[in-house]
Structure formats: structure tokens, C-alpha cells
ROBA-134682 format. One record per atom (N, C-alpha, C): x, y negated, z negated; residue number from 1; residue in one letter; atom name. Coordinates in steps of 0.001 Angstrom, whole numbers, plus 500000, padded with zeros to 6 digits. Atoms other than C-alpha are relative to their C-alpha. Layout:
REM ROBA-134682
((X, Y, Z), NUM, a, CA)
...
This chain:
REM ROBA-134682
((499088, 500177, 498880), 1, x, N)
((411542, 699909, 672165), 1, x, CA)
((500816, 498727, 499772), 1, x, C)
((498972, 501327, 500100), 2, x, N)
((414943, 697357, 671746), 2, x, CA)
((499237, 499283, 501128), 2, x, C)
((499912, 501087, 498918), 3, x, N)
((414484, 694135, 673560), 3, x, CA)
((501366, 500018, 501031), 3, x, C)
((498757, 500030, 499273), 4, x, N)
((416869, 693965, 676219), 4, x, CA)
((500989, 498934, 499963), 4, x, C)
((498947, 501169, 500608), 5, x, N)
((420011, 691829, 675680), 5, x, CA)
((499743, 498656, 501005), 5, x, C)
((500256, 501028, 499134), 6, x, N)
((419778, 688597, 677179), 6, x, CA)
((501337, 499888, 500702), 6, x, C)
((498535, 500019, 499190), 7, x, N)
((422555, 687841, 679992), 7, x, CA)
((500624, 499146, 499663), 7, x, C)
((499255, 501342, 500106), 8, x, N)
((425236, 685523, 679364), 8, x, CA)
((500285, 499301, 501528), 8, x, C)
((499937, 500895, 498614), 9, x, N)
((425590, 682867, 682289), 9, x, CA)
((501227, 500697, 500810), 9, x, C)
((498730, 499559, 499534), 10, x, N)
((428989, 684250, 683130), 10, x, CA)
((498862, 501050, 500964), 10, x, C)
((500779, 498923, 499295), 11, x, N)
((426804, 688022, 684112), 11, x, CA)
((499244, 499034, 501058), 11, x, C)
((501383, 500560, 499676), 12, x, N)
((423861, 685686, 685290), 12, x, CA)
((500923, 499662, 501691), 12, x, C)
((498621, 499879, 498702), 13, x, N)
((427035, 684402, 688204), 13, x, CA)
((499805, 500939, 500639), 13, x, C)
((499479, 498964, 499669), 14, x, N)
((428257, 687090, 688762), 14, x, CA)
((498961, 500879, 501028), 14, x, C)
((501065, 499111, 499228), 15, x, N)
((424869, 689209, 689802), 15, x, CA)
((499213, 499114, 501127), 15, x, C)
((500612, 500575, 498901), 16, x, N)
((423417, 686273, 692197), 16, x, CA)
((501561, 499407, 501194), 16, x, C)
((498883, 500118, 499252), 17, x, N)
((427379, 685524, 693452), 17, x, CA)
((500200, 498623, 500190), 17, x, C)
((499564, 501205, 500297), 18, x, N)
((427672, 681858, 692527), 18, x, CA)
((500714, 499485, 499294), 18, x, C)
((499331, 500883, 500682), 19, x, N)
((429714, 679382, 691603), 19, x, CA)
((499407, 499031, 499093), 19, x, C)
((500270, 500883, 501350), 20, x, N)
((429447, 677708, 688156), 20, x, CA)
((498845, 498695, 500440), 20, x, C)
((500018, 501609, 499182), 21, x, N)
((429121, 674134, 690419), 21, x, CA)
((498298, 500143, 500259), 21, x, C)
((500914, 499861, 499079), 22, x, N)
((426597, 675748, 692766), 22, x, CA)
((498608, 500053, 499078), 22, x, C)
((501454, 499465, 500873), 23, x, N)
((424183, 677061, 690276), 23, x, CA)
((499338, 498664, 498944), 23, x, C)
((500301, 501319, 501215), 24, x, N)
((424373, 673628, 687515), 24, x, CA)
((498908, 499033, 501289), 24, x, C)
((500877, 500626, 498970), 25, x, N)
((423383, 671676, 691355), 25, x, CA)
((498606, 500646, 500104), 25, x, C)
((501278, 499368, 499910), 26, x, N)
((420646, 674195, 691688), 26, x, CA)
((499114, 499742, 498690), 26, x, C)
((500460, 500700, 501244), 27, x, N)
((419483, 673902, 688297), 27, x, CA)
((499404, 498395, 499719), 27, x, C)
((500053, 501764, 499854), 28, x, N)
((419466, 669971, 688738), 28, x, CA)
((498870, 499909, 500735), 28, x, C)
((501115, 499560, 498871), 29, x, N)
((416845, 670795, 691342), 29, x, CA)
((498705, 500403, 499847), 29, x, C)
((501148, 498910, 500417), 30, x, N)
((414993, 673340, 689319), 30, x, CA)
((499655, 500945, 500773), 30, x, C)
((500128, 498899, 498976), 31, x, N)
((415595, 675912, 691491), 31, x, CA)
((500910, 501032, 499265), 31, x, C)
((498704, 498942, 500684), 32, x, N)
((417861, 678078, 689166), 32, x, CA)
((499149, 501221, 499173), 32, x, C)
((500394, 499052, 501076), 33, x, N)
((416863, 681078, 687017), 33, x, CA)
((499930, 499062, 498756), 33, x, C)
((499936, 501058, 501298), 34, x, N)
((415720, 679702, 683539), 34, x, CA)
((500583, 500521, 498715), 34, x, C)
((498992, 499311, 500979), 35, x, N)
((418073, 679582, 680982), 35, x, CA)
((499188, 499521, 498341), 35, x, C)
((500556, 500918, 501398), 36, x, N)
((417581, 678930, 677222), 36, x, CA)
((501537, 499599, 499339), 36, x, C)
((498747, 500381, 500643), 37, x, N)
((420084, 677554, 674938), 37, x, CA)
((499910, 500550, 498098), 37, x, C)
((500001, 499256, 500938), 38, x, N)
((421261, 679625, 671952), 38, x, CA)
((500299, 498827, 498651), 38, x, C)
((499371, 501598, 501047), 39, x, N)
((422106, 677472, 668109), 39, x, CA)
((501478, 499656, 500081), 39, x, C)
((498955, 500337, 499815), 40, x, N)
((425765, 677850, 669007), 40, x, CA)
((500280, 499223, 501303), 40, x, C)
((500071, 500809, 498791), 41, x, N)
((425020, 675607, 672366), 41, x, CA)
((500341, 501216, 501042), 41, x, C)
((499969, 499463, 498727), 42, x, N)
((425880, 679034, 674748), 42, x, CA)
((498644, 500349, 500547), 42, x, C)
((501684, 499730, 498671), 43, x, N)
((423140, 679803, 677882), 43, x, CA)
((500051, 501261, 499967), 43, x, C)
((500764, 498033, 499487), 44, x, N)
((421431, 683093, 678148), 44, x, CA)
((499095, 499567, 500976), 44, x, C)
((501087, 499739, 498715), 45, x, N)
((419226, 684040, 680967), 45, x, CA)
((499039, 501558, 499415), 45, x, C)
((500567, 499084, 500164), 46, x, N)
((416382, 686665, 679926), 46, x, CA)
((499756, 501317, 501409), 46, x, C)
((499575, 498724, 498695), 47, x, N)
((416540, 689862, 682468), 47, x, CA)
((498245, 499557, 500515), 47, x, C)
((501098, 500574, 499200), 48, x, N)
((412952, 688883, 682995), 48, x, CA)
((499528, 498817, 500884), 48, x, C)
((500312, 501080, 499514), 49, x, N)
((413409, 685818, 683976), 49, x, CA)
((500663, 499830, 500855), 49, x, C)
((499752, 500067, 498877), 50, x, N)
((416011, 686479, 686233), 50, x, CA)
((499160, 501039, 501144), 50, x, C)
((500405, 499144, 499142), 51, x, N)
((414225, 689179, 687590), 51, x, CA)
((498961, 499334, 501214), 51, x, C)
((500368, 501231, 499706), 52, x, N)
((411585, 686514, 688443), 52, x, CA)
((500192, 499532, 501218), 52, x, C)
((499080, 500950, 498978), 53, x, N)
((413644, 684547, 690042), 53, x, CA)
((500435, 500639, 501494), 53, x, C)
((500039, 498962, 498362), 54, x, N)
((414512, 687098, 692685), 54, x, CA)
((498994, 500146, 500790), 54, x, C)
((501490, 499461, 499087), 55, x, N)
((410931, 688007, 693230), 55, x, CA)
((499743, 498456, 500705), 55, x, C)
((500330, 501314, 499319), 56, x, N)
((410500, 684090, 693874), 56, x, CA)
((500911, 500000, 501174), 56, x, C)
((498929, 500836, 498720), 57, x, N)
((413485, 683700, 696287), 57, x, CA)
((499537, 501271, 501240), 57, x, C)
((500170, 498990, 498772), 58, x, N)
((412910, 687059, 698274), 58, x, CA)
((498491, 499752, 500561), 58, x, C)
((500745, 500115, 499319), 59, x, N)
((409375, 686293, 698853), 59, x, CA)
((499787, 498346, 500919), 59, x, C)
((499973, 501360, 499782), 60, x, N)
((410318, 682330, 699654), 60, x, CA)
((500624, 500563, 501645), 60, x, C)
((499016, 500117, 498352), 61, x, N)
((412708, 683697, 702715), 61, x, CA)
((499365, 501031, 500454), 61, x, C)
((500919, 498945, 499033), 62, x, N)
((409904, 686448, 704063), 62, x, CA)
((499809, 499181, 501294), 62, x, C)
């Protein structure tokens, strides 16, 4: 079974509906989805790890 592609930050936006700003502040925090950093310096986000991240925030605001 392929690994699934990792998201580029742009997608990673896009699917939680933030701004660049909003998300680097969050991040600063450690409250962001976790990214890694590729050898050409761009951010991916693993689909697992955002997935994650959802399960953390939706059960944080129950």
C-alpha cells in the first residue's frame, strides 16, 4: 500500500481555513498541526498528523 502524500502547508491552510499569520502564532504556542521540514527547507504536514490534530481540537471544545 503507497504512503500517502504528505500535505504541503499551502493544502494544510486551506483545509483548517487559516491564515499563514494565524497558524505560524499558533505554532509559536504549540498548538498547530506538526509539521516537518523537507532538505529543500519546504513544510509538509503528514495526513496523520493532521488528522490528529482534529481529533485533539474536536474533543478539546466537547
Amino acid at each position: 500500500m503507497p504512503r500517502p502524500k504528505p500535505l504541503k502547508l499551502r493544502e494544510v491552510l486551506e483545509e483548517i481555513n487559516m491564515s499563514r499569520a494565524a497558524f505560524y502564532r499558533m505554532r509559536a504556542r504549540g498548538k498547530a498541526p506538526k509539521l516537518y521540514k523537507l532538505p529543500n527547507g519546504q513544510l509538509r504536514c503528514r495526513r496523520s498528523d493532521l488528522d490528529a490534530w482534529w481529533e485533539q481540537n474536536e474533543q478539546a471544545a466537547a
